[in-house]
Residue frames relative to the residue before (quaternion, step in Angstrom):
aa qw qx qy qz dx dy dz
X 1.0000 0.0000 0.0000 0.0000 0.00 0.00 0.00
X 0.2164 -0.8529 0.4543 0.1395 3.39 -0.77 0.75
X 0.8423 -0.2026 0.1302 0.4822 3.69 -0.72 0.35
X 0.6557 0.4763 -0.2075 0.5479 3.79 0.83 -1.59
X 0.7236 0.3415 -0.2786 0.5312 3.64 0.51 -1.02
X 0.5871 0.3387 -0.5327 0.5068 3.93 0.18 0.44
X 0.6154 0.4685 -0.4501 0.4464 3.91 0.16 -0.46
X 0.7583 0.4320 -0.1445 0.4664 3.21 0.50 -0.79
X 0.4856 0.3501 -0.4756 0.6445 3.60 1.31 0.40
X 0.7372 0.5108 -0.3293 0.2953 3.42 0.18 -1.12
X 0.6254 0.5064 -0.3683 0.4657 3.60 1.48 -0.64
X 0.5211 0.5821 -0.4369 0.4459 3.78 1.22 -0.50
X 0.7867 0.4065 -0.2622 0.3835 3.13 -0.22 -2.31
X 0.4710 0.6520 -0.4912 0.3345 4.27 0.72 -0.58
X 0.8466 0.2605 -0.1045 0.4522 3.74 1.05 -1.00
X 0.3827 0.7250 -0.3588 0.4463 2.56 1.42 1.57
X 0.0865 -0.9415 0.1637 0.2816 2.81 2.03 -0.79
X 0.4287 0.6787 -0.2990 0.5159 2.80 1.55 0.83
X 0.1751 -0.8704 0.4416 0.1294 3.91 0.09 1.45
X 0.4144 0.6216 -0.4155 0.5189 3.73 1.52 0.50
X 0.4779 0.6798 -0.2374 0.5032 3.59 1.17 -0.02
X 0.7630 0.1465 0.1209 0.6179 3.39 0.89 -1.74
X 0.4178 0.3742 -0.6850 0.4648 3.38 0.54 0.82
X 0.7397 0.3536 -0.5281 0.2214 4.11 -0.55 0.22
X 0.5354 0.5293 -0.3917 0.5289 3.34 1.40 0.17
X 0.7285 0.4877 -0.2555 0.4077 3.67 0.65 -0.33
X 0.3265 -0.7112 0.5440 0.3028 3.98 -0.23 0.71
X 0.5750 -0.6137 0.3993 0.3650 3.60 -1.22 1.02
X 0.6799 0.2784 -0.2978 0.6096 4.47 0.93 -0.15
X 0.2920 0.6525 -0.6473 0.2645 3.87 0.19 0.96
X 0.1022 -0.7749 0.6209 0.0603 2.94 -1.54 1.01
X 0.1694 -0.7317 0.6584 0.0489 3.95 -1.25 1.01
X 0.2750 -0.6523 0.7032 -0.0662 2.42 -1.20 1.03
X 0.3597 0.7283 -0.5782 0.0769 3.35 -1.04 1.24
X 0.7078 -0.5552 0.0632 0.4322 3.57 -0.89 0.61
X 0.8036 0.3110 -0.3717 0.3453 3.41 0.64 0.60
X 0.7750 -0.1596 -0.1688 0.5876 3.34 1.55 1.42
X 0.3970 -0.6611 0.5655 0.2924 3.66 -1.14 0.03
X 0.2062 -0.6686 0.7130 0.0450 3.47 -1.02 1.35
X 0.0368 -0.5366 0.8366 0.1038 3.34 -1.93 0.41
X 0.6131 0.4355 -0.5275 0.3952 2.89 -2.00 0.43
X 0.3097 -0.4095 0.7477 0.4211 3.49 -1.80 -0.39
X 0.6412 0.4202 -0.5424 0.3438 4.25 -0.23 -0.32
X 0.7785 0.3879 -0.2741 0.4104 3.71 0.62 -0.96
X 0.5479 0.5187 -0.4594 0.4687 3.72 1.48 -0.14
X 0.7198 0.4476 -0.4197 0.3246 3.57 0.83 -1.10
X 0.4821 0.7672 -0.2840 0.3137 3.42 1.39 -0.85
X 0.5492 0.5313 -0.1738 0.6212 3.31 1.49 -1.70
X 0.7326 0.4553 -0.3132 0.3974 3.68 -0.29 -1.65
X 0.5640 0.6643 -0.2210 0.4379 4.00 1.29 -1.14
X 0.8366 0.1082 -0.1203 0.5234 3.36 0.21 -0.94
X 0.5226 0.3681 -0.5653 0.5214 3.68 0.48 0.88
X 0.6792 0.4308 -0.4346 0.4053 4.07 0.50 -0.19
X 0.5250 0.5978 -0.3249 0.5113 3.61 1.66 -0.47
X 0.6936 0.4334 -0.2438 0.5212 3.87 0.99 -0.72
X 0.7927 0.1182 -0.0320 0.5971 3.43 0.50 -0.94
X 0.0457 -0.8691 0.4925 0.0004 4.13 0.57 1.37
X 0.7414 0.4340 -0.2593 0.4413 3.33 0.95 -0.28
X 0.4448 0.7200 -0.4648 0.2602 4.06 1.29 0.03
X 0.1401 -0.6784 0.6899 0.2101 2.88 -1.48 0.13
X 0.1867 -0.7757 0.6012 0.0453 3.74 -1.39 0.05
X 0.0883 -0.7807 0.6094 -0.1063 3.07 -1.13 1.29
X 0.4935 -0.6992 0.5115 0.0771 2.97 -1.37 1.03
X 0.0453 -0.8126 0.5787 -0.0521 4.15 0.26 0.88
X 0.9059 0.2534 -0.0925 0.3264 3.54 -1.72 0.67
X 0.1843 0.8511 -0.4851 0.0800 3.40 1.35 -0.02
X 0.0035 -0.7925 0.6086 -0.0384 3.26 -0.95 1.16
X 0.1900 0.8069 -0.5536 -0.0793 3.68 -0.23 0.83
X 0.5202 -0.6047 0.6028 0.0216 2.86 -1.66 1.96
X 0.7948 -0.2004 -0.1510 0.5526 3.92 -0.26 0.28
X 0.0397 -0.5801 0.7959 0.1685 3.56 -1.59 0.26
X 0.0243 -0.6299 0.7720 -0.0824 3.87 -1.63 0.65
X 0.6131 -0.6179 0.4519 0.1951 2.77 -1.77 -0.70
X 0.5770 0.2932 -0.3045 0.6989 3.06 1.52 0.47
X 0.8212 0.1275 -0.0817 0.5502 4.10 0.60 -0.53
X 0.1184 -0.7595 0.6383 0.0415 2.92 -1.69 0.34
X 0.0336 0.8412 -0.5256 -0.1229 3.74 -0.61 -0.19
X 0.1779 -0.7457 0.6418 0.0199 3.92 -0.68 0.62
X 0.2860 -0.5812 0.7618 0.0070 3.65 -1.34 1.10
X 0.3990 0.6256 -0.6703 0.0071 3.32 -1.52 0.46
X 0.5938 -0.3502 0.6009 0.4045 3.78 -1.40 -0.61
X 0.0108 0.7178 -0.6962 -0.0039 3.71 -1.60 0.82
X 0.1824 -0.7119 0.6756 0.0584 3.19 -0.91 1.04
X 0.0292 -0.7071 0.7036 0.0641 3.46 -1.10 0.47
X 0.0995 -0.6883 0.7117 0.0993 4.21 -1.28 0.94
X 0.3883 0.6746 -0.6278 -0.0069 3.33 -1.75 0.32
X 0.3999 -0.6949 0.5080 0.3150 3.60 -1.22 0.48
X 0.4213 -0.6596 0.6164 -0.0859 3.42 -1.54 0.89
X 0.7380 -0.1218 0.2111 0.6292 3.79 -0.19 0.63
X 0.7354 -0.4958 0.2994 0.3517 4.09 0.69 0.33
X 0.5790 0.5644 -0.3536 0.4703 3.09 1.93 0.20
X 0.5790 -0.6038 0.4784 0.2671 3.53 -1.52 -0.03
X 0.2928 0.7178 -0.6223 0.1084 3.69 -0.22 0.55
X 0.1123 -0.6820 0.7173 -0.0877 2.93 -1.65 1.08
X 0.3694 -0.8228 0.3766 -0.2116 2.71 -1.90 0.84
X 0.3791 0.8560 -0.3416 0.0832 3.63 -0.33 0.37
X 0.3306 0.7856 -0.4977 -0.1605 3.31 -1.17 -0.68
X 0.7468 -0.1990 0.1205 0.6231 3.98 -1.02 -0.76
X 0.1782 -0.7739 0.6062 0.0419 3.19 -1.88 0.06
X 0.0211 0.7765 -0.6249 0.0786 3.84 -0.35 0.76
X 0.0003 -0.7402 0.6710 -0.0440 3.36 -0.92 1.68
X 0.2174 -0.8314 0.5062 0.0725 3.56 -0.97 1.03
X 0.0934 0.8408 -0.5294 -0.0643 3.87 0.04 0.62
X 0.0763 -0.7844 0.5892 0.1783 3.02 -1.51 0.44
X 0.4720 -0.5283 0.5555 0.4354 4.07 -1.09 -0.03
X 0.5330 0.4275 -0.6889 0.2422 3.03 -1.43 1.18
X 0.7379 0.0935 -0.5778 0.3360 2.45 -2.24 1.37
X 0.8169 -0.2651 0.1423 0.4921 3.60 0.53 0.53
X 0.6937 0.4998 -0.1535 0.4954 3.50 1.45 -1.03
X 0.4484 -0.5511 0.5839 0.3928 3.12 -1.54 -0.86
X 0.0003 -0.7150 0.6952 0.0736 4.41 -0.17 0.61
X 0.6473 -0.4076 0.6115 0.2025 2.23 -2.55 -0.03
X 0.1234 0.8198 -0.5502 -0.0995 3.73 -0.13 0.71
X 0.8001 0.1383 -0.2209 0.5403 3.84 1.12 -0.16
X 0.3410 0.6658 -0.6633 0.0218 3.68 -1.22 -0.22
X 0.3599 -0.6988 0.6153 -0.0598 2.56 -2.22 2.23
X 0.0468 0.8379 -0.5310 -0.1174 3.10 -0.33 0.82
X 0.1998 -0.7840 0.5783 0.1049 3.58 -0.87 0.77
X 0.4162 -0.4286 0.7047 0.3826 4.02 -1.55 -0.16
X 0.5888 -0.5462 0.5620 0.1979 2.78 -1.88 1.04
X 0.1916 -0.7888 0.5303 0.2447 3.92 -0.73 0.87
X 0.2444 0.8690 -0.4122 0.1234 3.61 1.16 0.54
């Protein structure tokens, strides 16, 4: 599988809510970065990835506009837009902004070893 086909697992298995899923896409010293701190590790991502599926249990997320800025042979990286929908007390809220996934090859594959997520400054 190459670089496009891990983003694209990783954008399914995410609305799965289940972070046993996305530990094989994810290298064991990745770090995320999102807007309300920066986790390393798979314990402090799953931790992170945990208590936003515990607040908002019904979302989903999608990945829009994919833009990938280097492919090689050992790395890659992809820009896009994330939207994220769920209801709250019976309401609608939704969601989004920029995105920067970074992969590299190791252990045989291609992983996740970074992703920034930011709020849209729009």
């Amino acid at each position: 599988m190459g670089p496009e086909d891990i983003l694209a697992a990783y954008e399914e298995r995410i609305n799965r809510h289940d972070f046993d899923l996305l530990v094989p896409l994810i290298t064991p010293d990745a770090t995320f970065w999102f807007t309300d701190g920066s986790y390393s590790g798979h314990a402090a991502i799953r931790a992170a990835f945990e208590r936003t599926w515990a607040t908002l249990n019904n979302d989903t997320y999608r990945l829009e506009n994919r833009r990938w800025l280097a492919q090689g042979d050992a790395a890659a990286a992809c820009s896009y837009h994330f939207v994220w929908t769920t209801t709250v007390d019976g309401k609608p809220l939704s969601g989004g902004g920029r995105g920067t996934t970074v992969l590299r090859r190791a252990f045989g594959s291609w992983l996740i070893v970074h992703e920034h997520l930011s709020a849209d400054q729009r």
